[in-house]
C-alpha positions in Angstrom: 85.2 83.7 148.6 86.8 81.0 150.8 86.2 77.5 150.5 84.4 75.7 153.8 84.4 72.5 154.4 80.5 72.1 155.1 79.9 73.1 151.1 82.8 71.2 149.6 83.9 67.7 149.6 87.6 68.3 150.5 88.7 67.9 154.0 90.0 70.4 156.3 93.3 69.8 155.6 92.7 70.1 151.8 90.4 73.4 152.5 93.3 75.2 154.1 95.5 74.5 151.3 93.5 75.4 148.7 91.9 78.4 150.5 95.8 79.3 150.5 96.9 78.9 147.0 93.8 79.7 145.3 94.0 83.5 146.2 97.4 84.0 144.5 96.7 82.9 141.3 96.6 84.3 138.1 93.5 84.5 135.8 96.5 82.9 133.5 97.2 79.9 135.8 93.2 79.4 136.8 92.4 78.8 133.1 95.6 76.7 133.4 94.4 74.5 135.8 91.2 74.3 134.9 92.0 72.5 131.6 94.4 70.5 132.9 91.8 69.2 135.4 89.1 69.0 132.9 91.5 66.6 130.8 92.4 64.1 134.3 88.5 63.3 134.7 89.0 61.3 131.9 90.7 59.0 134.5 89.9 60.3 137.8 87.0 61.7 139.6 88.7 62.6 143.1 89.3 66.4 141.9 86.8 68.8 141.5 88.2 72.1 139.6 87.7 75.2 142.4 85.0 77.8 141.8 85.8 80.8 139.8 84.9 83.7 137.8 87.6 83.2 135.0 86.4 80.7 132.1 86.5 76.8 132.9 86.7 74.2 131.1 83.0 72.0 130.9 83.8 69.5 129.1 83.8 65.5 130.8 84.2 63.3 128.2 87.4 62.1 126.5 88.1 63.3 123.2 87.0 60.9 120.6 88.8 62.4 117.4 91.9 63.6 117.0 91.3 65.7 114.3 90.8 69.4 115.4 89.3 72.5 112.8 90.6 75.6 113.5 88.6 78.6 112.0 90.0 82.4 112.1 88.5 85.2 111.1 90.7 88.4 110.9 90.6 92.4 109.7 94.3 92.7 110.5 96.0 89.5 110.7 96.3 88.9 114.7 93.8 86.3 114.5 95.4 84.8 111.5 98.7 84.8 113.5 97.4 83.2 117.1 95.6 80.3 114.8 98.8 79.8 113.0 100.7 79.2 116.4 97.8 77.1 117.8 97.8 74.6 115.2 101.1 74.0 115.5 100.9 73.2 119.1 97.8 70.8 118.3 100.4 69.3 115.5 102.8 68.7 118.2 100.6 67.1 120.4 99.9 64.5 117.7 96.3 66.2 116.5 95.2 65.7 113.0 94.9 69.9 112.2 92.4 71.6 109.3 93.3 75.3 109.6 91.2 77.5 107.8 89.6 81.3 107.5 86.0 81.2 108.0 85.6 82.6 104.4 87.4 79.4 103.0 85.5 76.9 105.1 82.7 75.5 103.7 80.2 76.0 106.3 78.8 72.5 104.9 81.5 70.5 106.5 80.4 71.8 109.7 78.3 68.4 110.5 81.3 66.5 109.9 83.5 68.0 112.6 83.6 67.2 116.1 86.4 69.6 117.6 86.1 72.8 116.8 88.4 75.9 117.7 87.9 79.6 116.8 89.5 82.6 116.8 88.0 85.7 116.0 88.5 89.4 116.2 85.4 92.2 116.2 85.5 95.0 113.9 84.1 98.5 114.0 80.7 98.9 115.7 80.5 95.2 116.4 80.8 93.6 113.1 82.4 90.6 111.8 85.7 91.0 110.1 85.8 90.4 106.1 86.9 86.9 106.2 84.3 86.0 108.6 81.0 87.5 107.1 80.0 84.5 104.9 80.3 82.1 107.9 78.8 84.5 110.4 76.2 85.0 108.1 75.0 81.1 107.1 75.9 80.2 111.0 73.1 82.7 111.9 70.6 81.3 109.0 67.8 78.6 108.5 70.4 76.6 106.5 72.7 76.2 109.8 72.7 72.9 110.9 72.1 71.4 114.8 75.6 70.5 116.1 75.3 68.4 119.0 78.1 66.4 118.3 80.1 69.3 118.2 82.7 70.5 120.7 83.9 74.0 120.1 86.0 76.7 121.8 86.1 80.6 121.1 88.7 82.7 121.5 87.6 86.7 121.2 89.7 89.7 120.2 88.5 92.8 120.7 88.6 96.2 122.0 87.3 97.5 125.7 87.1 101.5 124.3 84.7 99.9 121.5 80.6 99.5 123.1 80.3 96.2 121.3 83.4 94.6 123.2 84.3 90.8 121.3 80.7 90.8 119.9 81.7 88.7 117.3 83.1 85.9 119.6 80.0 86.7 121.7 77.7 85.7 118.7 79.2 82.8 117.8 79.5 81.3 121.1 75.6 82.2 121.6 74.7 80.7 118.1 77.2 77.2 118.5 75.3 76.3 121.8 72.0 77.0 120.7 72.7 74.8 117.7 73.6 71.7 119.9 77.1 72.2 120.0 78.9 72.1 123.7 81.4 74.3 124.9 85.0 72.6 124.6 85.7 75.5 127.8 84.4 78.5 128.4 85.3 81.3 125.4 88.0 83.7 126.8 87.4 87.6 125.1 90.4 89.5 125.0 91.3 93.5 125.4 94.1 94.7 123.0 96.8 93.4 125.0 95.9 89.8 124.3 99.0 87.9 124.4 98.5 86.2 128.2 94.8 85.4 128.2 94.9 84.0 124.7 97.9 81.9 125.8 96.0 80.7 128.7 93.1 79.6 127.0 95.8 77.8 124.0 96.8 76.3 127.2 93.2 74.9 128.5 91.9 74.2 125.1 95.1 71.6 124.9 94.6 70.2 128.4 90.7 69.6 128.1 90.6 68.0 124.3 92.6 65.1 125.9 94.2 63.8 129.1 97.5 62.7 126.9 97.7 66.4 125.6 97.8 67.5 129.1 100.2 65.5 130.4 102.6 66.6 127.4 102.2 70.3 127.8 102.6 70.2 131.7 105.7 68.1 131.4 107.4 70.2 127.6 105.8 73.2 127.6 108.7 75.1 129.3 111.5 73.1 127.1 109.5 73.7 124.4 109.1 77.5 125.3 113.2 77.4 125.7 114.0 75.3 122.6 112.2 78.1 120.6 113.5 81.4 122.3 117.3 79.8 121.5 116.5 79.6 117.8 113.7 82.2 117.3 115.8 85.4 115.9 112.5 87.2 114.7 111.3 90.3 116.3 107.8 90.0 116.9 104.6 92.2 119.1 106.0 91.3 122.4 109.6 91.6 121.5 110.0 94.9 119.1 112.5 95.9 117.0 114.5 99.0 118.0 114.4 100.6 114.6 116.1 104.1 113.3 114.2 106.5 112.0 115.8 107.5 108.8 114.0 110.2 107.1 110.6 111.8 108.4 109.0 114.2 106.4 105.7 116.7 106.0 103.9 115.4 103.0 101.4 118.6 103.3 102.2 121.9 101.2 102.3 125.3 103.2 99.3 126.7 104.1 97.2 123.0 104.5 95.9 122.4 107.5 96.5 118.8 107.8 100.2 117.4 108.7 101.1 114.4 107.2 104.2 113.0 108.0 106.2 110.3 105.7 108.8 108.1 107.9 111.3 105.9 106.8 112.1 103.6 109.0 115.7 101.2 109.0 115.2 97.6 109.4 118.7 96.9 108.8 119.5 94.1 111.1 116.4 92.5 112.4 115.7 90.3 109.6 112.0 91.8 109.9 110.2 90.8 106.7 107.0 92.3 104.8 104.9 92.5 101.8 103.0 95.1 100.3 99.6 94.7 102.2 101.3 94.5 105.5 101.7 96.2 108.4 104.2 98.1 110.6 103.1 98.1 114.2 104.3 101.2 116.5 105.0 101.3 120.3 104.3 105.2 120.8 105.0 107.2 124.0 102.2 109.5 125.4 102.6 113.1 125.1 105.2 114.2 127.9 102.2 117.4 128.4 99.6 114.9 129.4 101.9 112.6 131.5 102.9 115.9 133.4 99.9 117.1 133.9 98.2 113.7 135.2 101.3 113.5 137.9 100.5 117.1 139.1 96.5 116.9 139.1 97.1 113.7 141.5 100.3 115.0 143.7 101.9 112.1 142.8 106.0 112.3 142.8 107.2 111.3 138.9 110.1 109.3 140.8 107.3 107.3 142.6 108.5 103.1 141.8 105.7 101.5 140.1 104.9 98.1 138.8 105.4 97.9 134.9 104.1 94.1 134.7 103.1 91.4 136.0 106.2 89.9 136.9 106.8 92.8 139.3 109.1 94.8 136.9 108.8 98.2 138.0 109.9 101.8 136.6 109.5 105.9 137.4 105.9 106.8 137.6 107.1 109.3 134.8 108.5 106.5 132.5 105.4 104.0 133.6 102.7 106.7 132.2 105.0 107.9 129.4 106.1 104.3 128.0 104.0 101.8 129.4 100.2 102.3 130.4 97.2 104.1 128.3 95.9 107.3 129.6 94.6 109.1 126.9 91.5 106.8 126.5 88.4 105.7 129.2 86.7 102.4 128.7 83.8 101.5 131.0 85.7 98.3 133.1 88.6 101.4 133.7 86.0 103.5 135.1 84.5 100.5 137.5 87.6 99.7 138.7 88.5 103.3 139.3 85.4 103.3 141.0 86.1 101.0 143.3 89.1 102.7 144.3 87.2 106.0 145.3 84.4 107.4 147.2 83.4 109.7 145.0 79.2 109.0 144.8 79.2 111.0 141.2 81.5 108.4 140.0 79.7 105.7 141.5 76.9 107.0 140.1 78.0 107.2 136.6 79.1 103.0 136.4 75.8 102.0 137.9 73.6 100.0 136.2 71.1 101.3 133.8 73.3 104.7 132.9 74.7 103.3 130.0 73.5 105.8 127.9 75.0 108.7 130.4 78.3 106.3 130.6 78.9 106.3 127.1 78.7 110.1 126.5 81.1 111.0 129.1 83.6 108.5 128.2 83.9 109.9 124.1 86.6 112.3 123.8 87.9 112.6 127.6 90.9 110.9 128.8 92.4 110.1 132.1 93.4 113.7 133.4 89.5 115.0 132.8 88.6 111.6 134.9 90.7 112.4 137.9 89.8 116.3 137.6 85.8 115.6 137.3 85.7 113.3 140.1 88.6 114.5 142.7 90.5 111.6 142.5 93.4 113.0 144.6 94.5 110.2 147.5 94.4 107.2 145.2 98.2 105.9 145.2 99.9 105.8 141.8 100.7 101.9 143.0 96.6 101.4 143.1 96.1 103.6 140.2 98.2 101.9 137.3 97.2 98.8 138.4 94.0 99.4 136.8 95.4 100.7 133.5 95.6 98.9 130.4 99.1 98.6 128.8 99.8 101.3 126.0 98.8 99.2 123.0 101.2 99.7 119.8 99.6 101.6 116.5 99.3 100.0 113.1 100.0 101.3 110.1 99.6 100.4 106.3 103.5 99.8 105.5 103.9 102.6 102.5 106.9 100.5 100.8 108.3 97.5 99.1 111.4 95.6 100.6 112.0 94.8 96.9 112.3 98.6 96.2 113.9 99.9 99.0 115.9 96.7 101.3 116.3 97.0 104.8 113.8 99.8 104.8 110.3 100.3 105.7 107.9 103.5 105.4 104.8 104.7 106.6 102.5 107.3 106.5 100.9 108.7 109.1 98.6 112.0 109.5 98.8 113.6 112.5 95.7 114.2 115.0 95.4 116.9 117.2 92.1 118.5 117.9 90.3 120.3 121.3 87.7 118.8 123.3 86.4 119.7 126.5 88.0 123.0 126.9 91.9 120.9 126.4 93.8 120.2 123.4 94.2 116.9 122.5 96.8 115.0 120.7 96.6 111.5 118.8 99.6 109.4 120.9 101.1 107.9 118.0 100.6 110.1 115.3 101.8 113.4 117.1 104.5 111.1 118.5 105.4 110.6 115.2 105.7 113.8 114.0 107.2 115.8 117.2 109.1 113.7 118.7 110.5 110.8 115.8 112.7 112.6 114.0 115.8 111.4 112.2 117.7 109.1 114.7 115.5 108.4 117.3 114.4 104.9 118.2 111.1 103.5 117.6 110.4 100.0 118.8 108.2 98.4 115.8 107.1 94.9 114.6 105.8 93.7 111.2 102.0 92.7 111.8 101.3 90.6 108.3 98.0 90.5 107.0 96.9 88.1 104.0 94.2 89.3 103.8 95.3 92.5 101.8 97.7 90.9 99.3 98.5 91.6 95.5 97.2 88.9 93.3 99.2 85.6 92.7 98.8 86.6 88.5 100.7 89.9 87.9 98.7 90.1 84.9 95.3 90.7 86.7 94.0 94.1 86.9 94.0 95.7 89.8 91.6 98.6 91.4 92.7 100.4 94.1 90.7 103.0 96.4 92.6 104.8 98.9 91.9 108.7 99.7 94.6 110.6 102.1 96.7 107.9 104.4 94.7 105.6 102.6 97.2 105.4 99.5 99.6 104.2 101.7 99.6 100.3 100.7 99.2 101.0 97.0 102.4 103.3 96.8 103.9 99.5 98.5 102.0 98.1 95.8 103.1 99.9 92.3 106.3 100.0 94.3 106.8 96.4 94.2 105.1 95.8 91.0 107.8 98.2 89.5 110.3 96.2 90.5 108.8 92.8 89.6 107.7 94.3 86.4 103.9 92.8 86.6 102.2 93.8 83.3 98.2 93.8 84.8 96.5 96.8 84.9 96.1 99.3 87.5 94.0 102.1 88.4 94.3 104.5 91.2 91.6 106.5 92.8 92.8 109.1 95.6 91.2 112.0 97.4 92.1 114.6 99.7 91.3 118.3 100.3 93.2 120.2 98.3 95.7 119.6 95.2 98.0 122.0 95.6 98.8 121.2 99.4 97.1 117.3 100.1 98.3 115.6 96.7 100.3 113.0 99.2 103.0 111.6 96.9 102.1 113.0 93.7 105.8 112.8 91.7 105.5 109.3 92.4 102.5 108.6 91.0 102.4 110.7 87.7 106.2 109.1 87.7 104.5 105.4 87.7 102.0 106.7 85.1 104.3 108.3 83.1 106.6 104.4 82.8 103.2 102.8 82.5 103.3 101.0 86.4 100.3 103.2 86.8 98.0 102.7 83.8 94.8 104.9 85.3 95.1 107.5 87.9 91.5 109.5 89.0 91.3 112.2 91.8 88.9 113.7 93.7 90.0 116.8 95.9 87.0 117.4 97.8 87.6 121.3 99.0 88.7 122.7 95.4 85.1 122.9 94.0 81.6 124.7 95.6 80.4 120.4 95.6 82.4 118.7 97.5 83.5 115.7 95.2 85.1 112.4 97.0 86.7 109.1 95.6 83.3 107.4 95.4 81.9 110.4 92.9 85.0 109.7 90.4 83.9 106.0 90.6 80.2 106.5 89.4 81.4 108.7 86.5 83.9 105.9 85.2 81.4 103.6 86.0 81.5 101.8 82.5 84.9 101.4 82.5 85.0 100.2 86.3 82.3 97.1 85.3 84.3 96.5 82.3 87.7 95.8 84.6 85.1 94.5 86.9 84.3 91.9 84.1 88.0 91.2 83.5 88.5 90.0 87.0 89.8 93.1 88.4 91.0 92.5 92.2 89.3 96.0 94.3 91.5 97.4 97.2 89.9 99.7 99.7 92.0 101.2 102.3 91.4 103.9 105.0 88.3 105.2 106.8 85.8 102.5 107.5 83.0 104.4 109.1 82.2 105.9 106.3 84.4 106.2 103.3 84.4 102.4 103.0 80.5 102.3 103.6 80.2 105.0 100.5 82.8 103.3 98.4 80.7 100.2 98.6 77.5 101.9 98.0 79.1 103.3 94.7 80.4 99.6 93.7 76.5 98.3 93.8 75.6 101.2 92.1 77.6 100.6 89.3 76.9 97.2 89.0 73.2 97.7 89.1 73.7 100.4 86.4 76.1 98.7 84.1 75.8 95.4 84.8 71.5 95.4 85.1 71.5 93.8 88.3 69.0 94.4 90.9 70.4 95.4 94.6 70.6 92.0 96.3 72.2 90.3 92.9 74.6 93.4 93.4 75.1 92.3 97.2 75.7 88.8 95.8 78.2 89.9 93.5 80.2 91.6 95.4 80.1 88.7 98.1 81.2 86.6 95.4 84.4 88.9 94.9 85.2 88.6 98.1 85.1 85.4 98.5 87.2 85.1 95.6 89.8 86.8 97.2 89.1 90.1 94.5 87.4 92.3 97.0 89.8 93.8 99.9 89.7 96.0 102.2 92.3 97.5 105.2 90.1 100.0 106.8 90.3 101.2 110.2 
């Protein structure tokens, strides 16, 4: 939509320009410009910011405190990680910085605040993350208090292939304003490749809190950028770490029919560092079938130049699909811009509004070649076509190891997923990856994602409960691993699950090892197919139930790793169980209590 004179109050002169620039910019330099505008009305009014779609900065007046809160609230630690980096830049623009997770803020020092900056990740079906539910929960109560001195900002991670996309940013962007409190700019919800849009808004949260700011970032920013790049020797998410693989191996027995693979991984090198709780994020490659198959059902040539980046970069079709774009999941913005690039009617049809419901069911369990087969896609360009794509997102995976025990090293384990759907077979991307085409040395590029908020206790002496059936047991052989080697003396108790013993018992030397030498001190399994009932982790907990409350009592810190749909929802279940049967507490004294632990820090989970 072009700017006209009549409805604007440039001149034509200005009009031309602007209707020239405006077209080729970025969302990232829009959000740009529109806090660096917001923060010159402080001492000019003869620029009005252009109209646009992306989010804007509303704020007018200056910024009457230099302090600045910043409040995260993270599953896996990216939140965590982007807040860190954020208050550093406030730091160097001379801001007085309070970082904080939401679960350590006390929502009573809310009143007291007048810039307010958050950054906040969704998890599962719309839900808060851990750290976040105790905030989440008083900001939504009678107890919340009006804000309208309060100047806030949100920044969103989330997930498009998920319905409830950034809900949690959503909610507390809804609830801040109707408490009083005014938008700092607009909140900015990112998709999993969240590195540029959550730069950009870094960028117009700095250049609206003040017009000094501003000026700094628009005149250091790049030396600052530089000055950092010459002395940063850390691999990170957006530069990985060409690793070796050293060792991979099948964890299952013969005849299971699961394939779990263990993969050691060298580090040597990088100067990549972890702790047991972390995580080892995987750039995978999709399956060369699928990438095949896709290029055919389009009559596309593999050799085809395409555009790999923004910046232009461009590669093979065949290395674009294989190594750089997702195409083995649909989210609904995919299918509306694909739309838009057809004339199919049934497609059309199927992103209109008010056929959610129809929407959702097509897009669970189909991928990118049942898209362009359903709806004849053939004569959409593979130019127009990857455009639209999202960028192949890297996997995480509870690291399975301690640096302590084995230096330079890192392991992970990692189940394998193929299943049919839809009349195809289907194969997970990393996971199969992983076990077809890692083996011992090939490169995998990889980063360390740390997350504090799945960490041993400071006091080796404290017990220690850990929950964590198949891949789940991952982070607690990282865990007795380390604890080994540091010789902690606190108790620890092991529950794991899986199908079958004789073929699923994923690391079992190790662990009757460990319980033999005492680094173990309880070990209970559950092996759900060897019995007519099925038994699972949570079943073992309600029969030790006494002895659970007992450790419980001690100050026991619980660990819960792996499924979160429903493992984690019956492993929680069986904690208030126990505590309403042993400890004579009623349900929601039970809900407090476990609230309470995790607050405290002794109730964690890494579920996915």
């Amino acid at each position: 939509m072009e700017l006209q004179v009549l409805n604007s109050p440039f001149n034509q002169e200005q009009v031309e320009l602007l209707n020239r620039v405006l077209p080729t910019l970025t969302d990232t330099q829009r959000i740009w410009l529109s806090g660096y505008l917001t923060a010159q009305q402080g001492s000019t009014n003869s620029v009005a910011a252009p109209a646009t779609t992306v989010p804007t900065a509303v704020a007018s007046q200056p910024v009457i405190s230099k302090e600045v809160t910043v409040l995260f609230g993270s599953q896996t630690g990216n939140s965590h990680g982007l807040a860190k980096k954020l208050a550093k830049k406030l730091e160097e623009q001379s801001f007085q910085v309070t970082l904080s997770s939401m679960s350590d803020f006390k929502p009573n020092n809310l009143k007291k605040v007048q810039n307010l900056l958050m950054i906040v990740s969704t998890h599962g079906e719309g839900d808060p993350p851990d750290n976040a539910i105790s905030f989440y929960e008083f900001l939504h109560s009678k107890r919340a208090p009006q804000l309208e001195e309060l100047r806030y900002s949100v920044l969103s991670l989330g997930d498009t292939s998920y319905e409830f996309f950034c809900q949690t940013g959503k909610d507390f962007d809804k609830r801040l304003q109707e408490l009083g409190a005014k938008s700092l700019t607009e909140r900015v919800d990112c998709d999993v490749d969240f590195d540029e849009p959550a730069a950009a808004w870094v960028t117009g949260v700095l250049g609206a809190l003040s017009a000094s700011s501003a000026s700094v970032v628009v005149g250091g920013s790049t030396a600052a950028a530089g000055s950092a790049a010459s002395t940063e020797s850390e691999y990170s998410r957006t530069n990985p770490f060409q690793a070796e693989v050293l060792e991979n191996l099948n964890l299952n027995g013969r005849g299971s029919d699961r394939e779990t693979r263990h993969v050691e991984i060298s580090l040597e090198g990088s100067n990549l560092q972890y702790e047991p709780g972390d995580s080892l994020g995987v750039f995978p490659e999709n399956h060369p079938r699928l990438v095949t198959e896709l290029i055919q059902a389009m009559d596309w040539n593999a050799s085809t130049p395409v555009a790999v980046n923004k910046n232009g970069e461009e590669r093979p079709l065949q290395e674009a699909l294989t190594r750089y774009y997702e195409i083995t999941t649909l989210t609904k913005p995919l299918l509306e811009q694909v739309a838009k690039l057809s004339s199919n009617e049934k497609l059309q049809a199927l992103v209109a509004a008010g056929n959610e419901a129809e929407l959702k069911s097509y897009i669970a369990g189909r991928d990118l070649l049942d898209l362009v087969q359903d709806f004849s896609l053939q004569g959409v360009s593979a130019s127009q076509f990857v455009a639209v794509l999202r960028k192949l997102p890297a996997r995480l995976y509870s690291i399975a190891s301690s640096s302590k025990a084995s230096p330079d090293e890192v392991h992970i384990t990692v189940r394998a997923v193929r299943y049919e759907a839809n009349g195809r077979n289907r194969y997970g991307v990393c996971s199969v990856h992983l076990a077809e085409r890692a083996q011992s040395g090939a490169a995998l590029p990889v980063y360390i994602q740390n997350n504090p908020n799945f960490k041993l206790p400071e006091n080796p002496e404290t017990p220690i409960i850990m929950i964590g059936p198949g891949t789940g047991v991952a982070p607690f052989r990282s865990f007795l691993a380390e604890r080994e080697e540091t010789g902690a003396d606190g108790k620890t108790w092991l529950f794991y699950g899986d199908q079958h013993f004789a073929t699923d018992f994923l690391y079992q030397v190790e662990w009757q090892r460990w319980l033999k030498d005492g680094v173990l001190t309880k070990l209970d399994v559950a092996f759900s197919r060897d019995t007519d009932q099925k038994v699972y982790v949570q079943n073992r907990m309600l029969e030790k139930s006494r002895e659970l409350y007992q450790w419980l009592q001690e100050g026991a810190v619980v660990y819960i790793c792996g499924d979160e749909k429903k493992m984690a929802h019956d492993v929680n279940a069986a904690l208030l169980t126990i505590l309403e049967q042993e400890g004579g507490l009623n349900n929601e004294e039970a809900v407090q209590y476990l609230a309470n632990m995790q607050q405290q820090k002794r109730y964690q989970r890494d579920v996915y």
